[in-house]
BAZA-256084 format. One record per residue: x, y, z of N, C-alpha, C in turn; residue in one letter. Coordinates in steps of 0.001 Angstrom, whole numbers, m for minus. Layout:
# residues N
      nu      nv      nw     cau     cav     caw      cu      cv      cw aa
       X       Y       Z       X       Y       Z       X       Y       Z  A
...
END
This chain:
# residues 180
      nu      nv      nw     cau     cav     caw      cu      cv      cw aa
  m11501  m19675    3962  m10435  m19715    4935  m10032  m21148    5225  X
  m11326  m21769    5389  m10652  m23383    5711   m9976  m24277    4217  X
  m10206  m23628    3122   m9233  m24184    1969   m8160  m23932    2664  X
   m7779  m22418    2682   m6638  m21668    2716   m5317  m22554    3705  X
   m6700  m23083    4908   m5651  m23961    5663   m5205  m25360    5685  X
   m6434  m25876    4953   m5970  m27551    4331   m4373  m27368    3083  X
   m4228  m25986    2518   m3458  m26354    1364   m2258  m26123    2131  X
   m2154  m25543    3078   m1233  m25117    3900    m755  m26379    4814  X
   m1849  m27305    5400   m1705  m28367    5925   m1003  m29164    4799  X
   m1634  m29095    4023   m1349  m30031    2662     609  m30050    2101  X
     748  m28889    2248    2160  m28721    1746    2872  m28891    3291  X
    2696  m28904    4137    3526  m28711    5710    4948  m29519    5723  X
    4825  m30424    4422    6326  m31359    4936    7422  m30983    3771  X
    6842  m29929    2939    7017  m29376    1892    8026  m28418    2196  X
    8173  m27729    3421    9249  m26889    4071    8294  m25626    3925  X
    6841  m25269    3721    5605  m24637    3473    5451  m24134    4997  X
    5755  m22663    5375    5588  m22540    6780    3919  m22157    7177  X
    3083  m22736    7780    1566  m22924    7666    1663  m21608    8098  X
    1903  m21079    9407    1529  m19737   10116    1477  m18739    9301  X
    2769  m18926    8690    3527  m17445    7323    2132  m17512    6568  X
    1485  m18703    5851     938  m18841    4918    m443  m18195    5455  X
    m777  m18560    6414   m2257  m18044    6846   m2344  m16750    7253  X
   m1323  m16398    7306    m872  m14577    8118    m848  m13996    6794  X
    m417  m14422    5475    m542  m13724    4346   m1841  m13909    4066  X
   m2735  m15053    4154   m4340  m14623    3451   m5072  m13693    4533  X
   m4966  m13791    5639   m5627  m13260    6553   m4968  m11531    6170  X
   m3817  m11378    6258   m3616   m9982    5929   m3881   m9524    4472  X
   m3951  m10276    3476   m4323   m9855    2198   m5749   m9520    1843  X
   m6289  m10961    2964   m7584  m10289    2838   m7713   m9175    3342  X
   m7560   m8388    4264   m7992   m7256    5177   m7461   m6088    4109  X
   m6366   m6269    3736   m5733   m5533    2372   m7039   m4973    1255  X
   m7513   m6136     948   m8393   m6061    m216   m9726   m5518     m25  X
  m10207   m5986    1179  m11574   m5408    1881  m10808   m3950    2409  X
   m9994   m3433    2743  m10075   m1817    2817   m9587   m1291    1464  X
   m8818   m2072     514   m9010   m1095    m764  m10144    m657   m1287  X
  m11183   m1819    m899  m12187   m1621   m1965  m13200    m760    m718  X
  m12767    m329     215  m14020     608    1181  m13057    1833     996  X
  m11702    2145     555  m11296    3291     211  m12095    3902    m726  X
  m12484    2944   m2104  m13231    3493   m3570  m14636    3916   m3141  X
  m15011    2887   m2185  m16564    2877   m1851  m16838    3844    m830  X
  m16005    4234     381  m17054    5044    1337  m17296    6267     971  X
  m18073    7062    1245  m18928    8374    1054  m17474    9666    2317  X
  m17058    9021    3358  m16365    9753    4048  m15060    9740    3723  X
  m14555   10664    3425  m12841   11177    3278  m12096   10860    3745  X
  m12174   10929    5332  m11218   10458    6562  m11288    8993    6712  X
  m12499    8727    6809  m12736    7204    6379  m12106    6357    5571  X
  m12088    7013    3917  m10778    6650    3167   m9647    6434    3396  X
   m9302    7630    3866   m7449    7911    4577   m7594    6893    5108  X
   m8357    6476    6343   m7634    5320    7235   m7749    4090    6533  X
   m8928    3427    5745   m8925    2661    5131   m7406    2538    4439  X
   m6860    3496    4094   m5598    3744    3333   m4333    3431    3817  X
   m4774    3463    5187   m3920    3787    6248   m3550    1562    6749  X
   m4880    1251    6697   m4872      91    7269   m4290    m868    5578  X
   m4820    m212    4200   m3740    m914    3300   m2471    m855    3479  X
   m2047     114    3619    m512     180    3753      48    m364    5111  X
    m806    m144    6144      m4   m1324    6836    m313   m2928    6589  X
   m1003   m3132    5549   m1025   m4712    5451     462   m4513    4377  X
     868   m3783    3484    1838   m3972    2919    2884   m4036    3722  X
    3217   m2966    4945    4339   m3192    5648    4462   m4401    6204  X
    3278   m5255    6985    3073   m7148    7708    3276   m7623    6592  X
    2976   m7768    5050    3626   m8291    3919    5091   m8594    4201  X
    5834   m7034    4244    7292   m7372    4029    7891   m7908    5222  X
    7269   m7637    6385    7656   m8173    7303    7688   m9982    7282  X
    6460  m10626    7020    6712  m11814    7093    7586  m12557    5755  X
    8342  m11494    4816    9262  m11956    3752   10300  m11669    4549  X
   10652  m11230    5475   12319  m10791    6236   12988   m9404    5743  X
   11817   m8657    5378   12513   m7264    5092   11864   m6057    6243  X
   12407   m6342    7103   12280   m5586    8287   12175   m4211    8329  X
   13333   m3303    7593   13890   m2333    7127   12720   m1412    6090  X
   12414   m2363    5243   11935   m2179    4387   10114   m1641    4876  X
    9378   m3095    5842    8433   m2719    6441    8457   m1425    7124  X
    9424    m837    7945    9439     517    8708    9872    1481    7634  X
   10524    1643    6688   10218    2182    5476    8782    2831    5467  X
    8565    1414    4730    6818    1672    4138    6055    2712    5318  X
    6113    2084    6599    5138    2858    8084    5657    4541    8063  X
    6744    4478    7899    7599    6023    8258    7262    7075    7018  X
    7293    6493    5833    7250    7010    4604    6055    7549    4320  X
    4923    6068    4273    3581    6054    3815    2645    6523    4790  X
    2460    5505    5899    1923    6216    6615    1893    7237    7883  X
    3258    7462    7996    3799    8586    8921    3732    9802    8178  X
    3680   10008    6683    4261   11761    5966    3024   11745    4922  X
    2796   10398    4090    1767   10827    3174     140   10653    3875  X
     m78    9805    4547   m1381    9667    4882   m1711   10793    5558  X
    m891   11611    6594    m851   12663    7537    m862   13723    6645  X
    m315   13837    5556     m57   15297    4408   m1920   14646    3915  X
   m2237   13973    3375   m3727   13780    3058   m4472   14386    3798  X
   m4628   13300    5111   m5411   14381    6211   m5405   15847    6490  X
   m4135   16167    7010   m3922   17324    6360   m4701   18275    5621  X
   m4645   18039    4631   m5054   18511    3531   m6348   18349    3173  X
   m7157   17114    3665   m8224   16937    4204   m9060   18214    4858  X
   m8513   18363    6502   m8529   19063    6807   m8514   21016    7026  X
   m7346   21050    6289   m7162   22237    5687   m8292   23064    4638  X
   m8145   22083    3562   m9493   22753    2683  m11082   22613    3136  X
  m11756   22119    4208  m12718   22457    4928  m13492   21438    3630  X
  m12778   20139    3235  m13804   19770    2497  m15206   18816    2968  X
  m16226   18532    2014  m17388   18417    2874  m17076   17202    3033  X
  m16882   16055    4345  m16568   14817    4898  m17659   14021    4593  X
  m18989   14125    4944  m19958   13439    3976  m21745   13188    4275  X
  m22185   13251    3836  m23598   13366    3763  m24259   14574    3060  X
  m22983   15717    3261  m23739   16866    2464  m23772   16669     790  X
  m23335   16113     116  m23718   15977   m1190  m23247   14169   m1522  X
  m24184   13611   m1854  m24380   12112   m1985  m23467   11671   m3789  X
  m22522   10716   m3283  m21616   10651   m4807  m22413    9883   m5352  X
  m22286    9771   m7104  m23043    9287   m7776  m22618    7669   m8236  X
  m23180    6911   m8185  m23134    5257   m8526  m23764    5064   m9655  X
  m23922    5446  m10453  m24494    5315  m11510  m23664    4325  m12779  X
  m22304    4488  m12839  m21231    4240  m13911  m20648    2799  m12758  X
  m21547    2296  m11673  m20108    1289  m10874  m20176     170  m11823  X
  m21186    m333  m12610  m20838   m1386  m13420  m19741   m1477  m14331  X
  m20176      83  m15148  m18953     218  m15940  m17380     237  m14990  X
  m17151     850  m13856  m16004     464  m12938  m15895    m708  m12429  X
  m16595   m1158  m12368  m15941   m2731  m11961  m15671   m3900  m13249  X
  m16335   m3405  m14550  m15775   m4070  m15523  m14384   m3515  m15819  X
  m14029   m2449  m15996  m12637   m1546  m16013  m11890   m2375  m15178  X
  m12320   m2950  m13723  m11257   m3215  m13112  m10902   m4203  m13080  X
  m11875   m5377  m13600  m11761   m6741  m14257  m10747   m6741  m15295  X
  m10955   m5866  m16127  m10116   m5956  m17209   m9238   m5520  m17283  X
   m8973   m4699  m16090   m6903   m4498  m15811   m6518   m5092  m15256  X
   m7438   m6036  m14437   m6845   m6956  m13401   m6251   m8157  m14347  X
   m6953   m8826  m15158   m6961   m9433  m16369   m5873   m8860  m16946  X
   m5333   m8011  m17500   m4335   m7385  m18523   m2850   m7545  m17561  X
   m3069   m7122  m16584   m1899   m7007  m15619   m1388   m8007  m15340  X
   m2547   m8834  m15110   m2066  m10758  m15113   m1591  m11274  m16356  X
   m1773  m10644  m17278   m1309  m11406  m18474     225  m10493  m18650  X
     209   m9715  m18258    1478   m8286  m18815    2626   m9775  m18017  X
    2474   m9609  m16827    3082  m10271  m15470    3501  m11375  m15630  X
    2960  m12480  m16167    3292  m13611  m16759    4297  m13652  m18256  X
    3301  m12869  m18782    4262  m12716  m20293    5731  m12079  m19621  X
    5554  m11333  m18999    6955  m10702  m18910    8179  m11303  m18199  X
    7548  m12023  m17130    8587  m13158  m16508    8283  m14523  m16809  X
    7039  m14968  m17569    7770  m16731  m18653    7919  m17517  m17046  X
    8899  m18184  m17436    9357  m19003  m16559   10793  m18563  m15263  X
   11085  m17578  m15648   11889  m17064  m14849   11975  m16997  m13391  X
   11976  m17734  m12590   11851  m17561  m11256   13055  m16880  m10607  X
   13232  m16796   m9102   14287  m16512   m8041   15154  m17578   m7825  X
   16102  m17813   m7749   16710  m19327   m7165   15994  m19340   m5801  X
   15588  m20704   m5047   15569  m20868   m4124   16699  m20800   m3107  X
   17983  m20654   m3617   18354  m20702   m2545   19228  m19027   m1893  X
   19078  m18160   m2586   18897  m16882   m2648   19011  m16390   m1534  X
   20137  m15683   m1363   20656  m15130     160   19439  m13422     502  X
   18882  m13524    1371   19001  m12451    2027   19397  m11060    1521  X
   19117   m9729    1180   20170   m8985     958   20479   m7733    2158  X
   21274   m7529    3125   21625   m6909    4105   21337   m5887    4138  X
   20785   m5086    5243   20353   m3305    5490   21136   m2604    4468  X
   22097   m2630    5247   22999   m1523    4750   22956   m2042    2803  X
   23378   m3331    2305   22982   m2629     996   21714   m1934     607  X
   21173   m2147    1213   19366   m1634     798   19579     m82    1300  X
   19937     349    1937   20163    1478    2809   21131    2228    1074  X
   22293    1747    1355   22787    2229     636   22341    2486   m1119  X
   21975    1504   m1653   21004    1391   m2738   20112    2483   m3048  X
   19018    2935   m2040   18304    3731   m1478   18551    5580   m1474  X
   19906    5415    m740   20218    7156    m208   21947    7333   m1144  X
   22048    6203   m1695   23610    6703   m1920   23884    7309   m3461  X
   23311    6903   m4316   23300    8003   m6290   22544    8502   m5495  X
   21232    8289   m4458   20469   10011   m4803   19492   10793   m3463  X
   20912   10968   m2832   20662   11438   m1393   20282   13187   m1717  X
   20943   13739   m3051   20509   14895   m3144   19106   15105   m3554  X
   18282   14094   m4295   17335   14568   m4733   16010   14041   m4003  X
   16367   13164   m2943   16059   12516   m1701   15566   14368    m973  X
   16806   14795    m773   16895   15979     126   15833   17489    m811  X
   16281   16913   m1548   15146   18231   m2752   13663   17904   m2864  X
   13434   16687   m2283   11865   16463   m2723   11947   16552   m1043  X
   12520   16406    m258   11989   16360    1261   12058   18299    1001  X
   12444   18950     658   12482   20355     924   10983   21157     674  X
   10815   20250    m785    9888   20705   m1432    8679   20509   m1105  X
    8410   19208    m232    7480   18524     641    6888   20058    1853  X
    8359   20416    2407    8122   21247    3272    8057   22647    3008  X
    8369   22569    1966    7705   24149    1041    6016   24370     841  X
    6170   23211     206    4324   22732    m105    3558   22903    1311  X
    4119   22555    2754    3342   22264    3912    3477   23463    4547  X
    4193   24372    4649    4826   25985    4806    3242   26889    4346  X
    3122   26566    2823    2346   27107    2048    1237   26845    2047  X
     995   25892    2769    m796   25020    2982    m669   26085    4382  X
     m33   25961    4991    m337   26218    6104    m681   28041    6238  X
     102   28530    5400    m395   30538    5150   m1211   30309    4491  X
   m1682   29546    3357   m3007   29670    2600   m4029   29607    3681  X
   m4322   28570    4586   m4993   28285    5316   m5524   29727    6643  X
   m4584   29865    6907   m4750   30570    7891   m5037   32302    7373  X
   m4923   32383    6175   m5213   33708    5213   m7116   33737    5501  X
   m7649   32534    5426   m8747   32333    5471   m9639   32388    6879  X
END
């Protein structure tokens, strides 16, 4: 952490905003330590929220880039309909939350080399694929409403067909459930 803030000190006259900069390691870290207690805990619900607290480090992501819109997106989308349809569903199938049957660790070496080596591949895909290509710096902003529009305007119908189908699926959890 105290690198994190000398390099930040270090660039300050650089037009390098220190706060922005330390609000992204501090939230990335918290990002990374609940992905990896999503893979790791033994409890379900435990997961979900772990899941729950990644995705809101993605929404404070977009927030401190100036996509406002975009952050309440992510909260409304991700964790307002899918984390809640998990639980849910969690819930619903009466599955065992944890201690009654202990998961097996046996293969984590082999998973954490797997994940070395996509992490590795992805970094190389990522680079090869954008070279030198950057953003211009001086790169306007792009306004709600285009993003809005971008978003709901080719495909507000199929927007409306997967929200139907969402609530077909939750209709049907819900008589399965109660059949029982």
């Amino acid at each position: 952490m105290g690198g994190l803030l000398l390099a930040a000190a270090a660039n300050a006259d650089a037009g390098v905003y220190v706060a922005q900069n330390v609000a992204f390691g501090i939230i990335a870290a918290l990002m990374v330590f609940s992905a990896f207690r999503v893979v790791t805990t033994d409890n379900v619900v435990h997961a979900a929220f772990y899941l729950v607290m990644v995705l809101a480090g993605a929404a404070a992501q977009f927030i401190l880039l100036g996509a406002e819109f975009i952050a309440i997106t992510q909260v409304l989308v991700y964790i307002g309909a899918i984390v809640v349809l998990f639980l849910f569903g969690i819930m619903l199938t009466k599955a065992p939350m944890s201690g009654e049957e202990k998961l097996s660790r046996d293969n984590w070496a082999l998973g954490a080399l797997t994940s070395v080596v996509l992490l590795a591949l992805l970094g190389y895909v990522l680079v090869d694929g954008f070279g030198k290509d950057k953003l211009p710096a001086d790169l306007l902003p792009t306004p709600t409403a285009a993003i809005s529009d971008a978003i709901f305007g080719g495909y507000l119908i199929p927007f409306e067909v997967i929200s139907l189908l969402l609530l077909a699926a939750l209709i049907g959890a819900i008589v399965i459930a109660r059949r029982d």
